[in-house]
C-alpha positions in Angstrom: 103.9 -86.1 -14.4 104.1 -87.0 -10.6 103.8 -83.6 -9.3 100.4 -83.7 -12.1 99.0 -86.4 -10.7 99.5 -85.3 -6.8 97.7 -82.5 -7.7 94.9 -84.2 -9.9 94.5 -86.6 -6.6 94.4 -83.7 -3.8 92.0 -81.7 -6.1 89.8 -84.6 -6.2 89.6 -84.6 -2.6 88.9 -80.5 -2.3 92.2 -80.4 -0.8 94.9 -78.3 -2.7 98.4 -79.2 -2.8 99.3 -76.2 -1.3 97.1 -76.2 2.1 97.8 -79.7 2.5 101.8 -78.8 2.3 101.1 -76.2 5.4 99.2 -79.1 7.0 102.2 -81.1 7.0 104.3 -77.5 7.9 102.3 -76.9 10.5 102.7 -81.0 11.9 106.3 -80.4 11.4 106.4 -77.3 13.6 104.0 -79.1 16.1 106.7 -82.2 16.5 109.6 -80.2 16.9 108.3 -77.8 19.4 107.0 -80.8 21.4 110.5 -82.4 20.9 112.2 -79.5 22.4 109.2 -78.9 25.0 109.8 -82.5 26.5 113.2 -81.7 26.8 112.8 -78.4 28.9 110.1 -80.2 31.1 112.5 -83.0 31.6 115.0 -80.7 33.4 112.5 -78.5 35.0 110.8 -81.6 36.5 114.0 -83.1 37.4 115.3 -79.9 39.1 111.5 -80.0 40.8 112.2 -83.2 42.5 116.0 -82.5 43.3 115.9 -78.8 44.6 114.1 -80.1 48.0 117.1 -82.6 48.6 119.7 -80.3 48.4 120.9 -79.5 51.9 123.6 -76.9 50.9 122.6 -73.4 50.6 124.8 -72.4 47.9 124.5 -75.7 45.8 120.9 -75.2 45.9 121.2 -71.5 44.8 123.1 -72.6 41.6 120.8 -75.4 40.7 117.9 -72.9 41.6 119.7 -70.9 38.6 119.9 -73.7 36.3 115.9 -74.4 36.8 115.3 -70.4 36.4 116.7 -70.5 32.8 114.9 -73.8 31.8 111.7 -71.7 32.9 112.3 -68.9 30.4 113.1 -71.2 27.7 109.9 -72.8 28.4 107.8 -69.8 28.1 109.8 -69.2 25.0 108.4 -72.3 23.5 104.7 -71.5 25.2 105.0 -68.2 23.5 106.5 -69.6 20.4 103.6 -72.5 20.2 100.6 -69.8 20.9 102.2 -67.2 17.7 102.3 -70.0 15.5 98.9 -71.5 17.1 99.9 -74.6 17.7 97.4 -76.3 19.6 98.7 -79.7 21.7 102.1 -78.5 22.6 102.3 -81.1 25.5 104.8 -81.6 28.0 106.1 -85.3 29.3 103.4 -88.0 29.7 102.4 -89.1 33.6 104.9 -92.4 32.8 108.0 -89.9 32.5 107.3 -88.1 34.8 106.8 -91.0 37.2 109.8 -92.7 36.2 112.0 -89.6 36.3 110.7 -89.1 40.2 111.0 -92.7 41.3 114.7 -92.3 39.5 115.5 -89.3 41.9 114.3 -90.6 45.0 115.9 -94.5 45.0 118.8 -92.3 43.8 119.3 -89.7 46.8 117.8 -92.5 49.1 120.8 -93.3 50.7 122.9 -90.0 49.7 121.7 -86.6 49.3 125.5 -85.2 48.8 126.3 -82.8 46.4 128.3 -85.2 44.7 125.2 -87.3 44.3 122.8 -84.8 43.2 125.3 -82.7 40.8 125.9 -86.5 39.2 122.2 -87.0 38.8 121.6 -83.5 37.6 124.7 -84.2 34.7 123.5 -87.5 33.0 120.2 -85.3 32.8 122.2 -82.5 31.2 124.2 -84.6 29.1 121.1 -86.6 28.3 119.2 -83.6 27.1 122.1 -82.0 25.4 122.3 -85.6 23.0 118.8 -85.1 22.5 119.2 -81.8 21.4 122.0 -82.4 18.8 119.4 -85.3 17.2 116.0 -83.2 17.6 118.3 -80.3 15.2 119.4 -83.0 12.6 116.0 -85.0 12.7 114.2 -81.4 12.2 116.2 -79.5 10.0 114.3 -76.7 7.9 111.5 -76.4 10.1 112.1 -73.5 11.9 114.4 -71.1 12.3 112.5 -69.3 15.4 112.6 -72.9 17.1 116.1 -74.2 15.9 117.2 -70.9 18.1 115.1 -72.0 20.7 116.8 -75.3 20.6 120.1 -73.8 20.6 119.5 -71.9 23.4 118.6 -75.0 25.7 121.8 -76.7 24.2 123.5 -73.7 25.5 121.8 -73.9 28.7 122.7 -77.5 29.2 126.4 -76.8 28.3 126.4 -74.1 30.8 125.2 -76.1 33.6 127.4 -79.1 32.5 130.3 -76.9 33.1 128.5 -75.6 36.6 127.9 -78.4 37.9 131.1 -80.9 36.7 132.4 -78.7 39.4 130.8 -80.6 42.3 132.0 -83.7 42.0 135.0 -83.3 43.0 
């Protein structure tokens, strides 16, 4: 009876049940690959600001690492987005990204050691790592091709967890 009635009411508006269930799919799809977009640009960005801090050679080259695999998850997700034509796939607003670059300058101010930085770099990690354990149980039956994407940049941030952890001793 209520699945009668969704229908009578959708083909009343020339709208069928079935294309508006692909216009919620396809809203769905657009949320989580912005969710997991956001997240990438937040590390990229935050690597932005930090790399030109970063005094030691070989720090840098291991954070320079860390940004190089955020970069090809993010054309992932570009790539992934254009396939499925999702139009609006949108990074952080101007607000973020302001807030995340005031953040990393009063921050390494004062001190620019690699203690500092590889502390500022894991609460990001850690940060994006929570947010990718709730964008996979707040999105769950979306997407396979985007919960591997996801997995993937909770992989990444584990990885550089583990990388970095190392410098603050």
């Amino acid at each position: 009876m209520y699945s009668l009635c969704i229908e009578k009411y959708f083909s009343n508006q020339n709208i069928t049940v079935k294309r508006r269930i692909i216009m919620d799919k396809n809203e769905l799809l657009m949320d989580y690959a912005n969710a997991i977009y956001q997240n990438i640009n937040a590390g990229t960005q935050s690597i932005e600001d930090i790399l030109p801090k970063i005094e030691d050679d070989s720090f840098k080259k291991v954070v320079a690492e860390i940004q190089n695999d955020y970069y090809a998850l993010k054309k992932e997700c570009e790539l992934f987005a254009k396939s499925e034509d999702i139009k609006g796939i949108k990074g952080n607003n101007w607000f973020e990204k302001a807030r995340m670059w005031m953040s990393v300058n009063m921050s390494t101010l004062t001190d620019k050691s690699n203690r500092k930085i590889a502390e500022l770099l894991l609460i990001g990690s850690f940060m994006g790592y929570i947010t990718c354990i709730k964008d996979a149980a707040d999105h769950q039956n979306i997407s396979p091709e985007l919960d591997e994407i996801l997995e993937k940049l909770k992989n990444y941030q584990k990885d550089s967890i583990e990388k970095l952890i190392k410098y603050l001793n």
